[in-house]
Structure formats: C-alpha cells, structure tokens
N, C-alpha and C positions, 0 to 999 in steps of 0.2 A: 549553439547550445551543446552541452558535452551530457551524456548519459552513459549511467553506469550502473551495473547489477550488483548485487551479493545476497548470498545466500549459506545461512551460516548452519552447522552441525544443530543447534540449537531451536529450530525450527522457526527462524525470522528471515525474511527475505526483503532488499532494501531495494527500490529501484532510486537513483538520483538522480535530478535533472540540474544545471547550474548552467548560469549565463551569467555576465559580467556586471548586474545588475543582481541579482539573485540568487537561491535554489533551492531546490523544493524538494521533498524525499515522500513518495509511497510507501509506507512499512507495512507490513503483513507477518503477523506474529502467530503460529501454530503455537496452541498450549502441550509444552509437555502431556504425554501422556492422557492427551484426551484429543478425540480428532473430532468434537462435536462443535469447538467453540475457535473461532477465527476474529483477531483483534486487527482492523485497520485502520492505521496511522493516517495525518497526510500532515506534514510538516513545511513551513515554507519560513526561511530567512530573507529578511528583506534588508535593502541595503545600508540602513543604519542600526544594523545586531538584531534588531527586533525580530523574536520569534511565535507564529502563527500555529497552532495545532489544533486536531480537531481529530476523537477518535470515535470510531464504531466499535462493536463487539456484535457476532452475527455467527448461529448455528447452522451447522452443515446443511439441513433442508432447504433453510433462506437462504442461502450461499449457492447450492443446487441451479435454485429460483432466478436468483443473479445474474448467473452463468447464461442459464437460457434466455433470461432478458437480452441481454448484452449479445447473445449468438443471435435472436430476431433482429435486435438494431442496425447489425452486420459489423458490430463492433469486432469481437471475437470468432476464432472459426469452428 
C-alpha cells in the first residue's frame, strides 16, 4: 500500500491510501473563514471505477470531543 499526504493553501487536507486493487482518500475540508465547521470525506474507488463516499460535517466542540475520544482509545497522542 502507498500513502500519501496533501494539504492545500485552501484549507483541505487529503490523506490517500492505494493498492493495486484500490484507493481510498480521507478528506478534511476547513471552511474558509470560519473555524467552527469541519467537513469529512472518506472516498473509496473500487476496482471496476465504481466510487463509494460518505460525508460528515462536525463543529469544533464535537471535534474537541473526538480528538479526546480517539486520545482515550490510544488511537492518537
């Protein structure tokens, strides 16, 4: 599997995952000018073109929330 980052002036940041069978992108979209509201993607191509998506939209408190979820699971540090 090849993974790869980007992050763009525009306040979107892409993570991509691809194998040879697939790929699947995390997107995370800051809205201009407002830092309340946080849009996440999760995009997957399967091997005959076919594309899966599936998005949230989640305010910085819930987001907070998250963060601390994910730091108890020992997911993040």
């Amino acid at each position: 599997m090849q993974s790869t980052f980007h992050a763009s002036d525009s306040g979107q940041a892409v993570i991509r995952n691809t194998t040879a069978v697939d790929s699947e992108q995390l997107v995370v979209t800051l809205h201009p000018g407002s830092d309340s509201m946080v849009d996440i993607q999760i995009r997957e191509e399967v091997s005959d073109g076919e594309q899966v998506s599936n998005t949230i939209s989640i305010n910085q408190p819930n987001l907070q929330k998250l963060f601390e979820w994910l730091r108890d699971q020992g997911v993040v540090d």
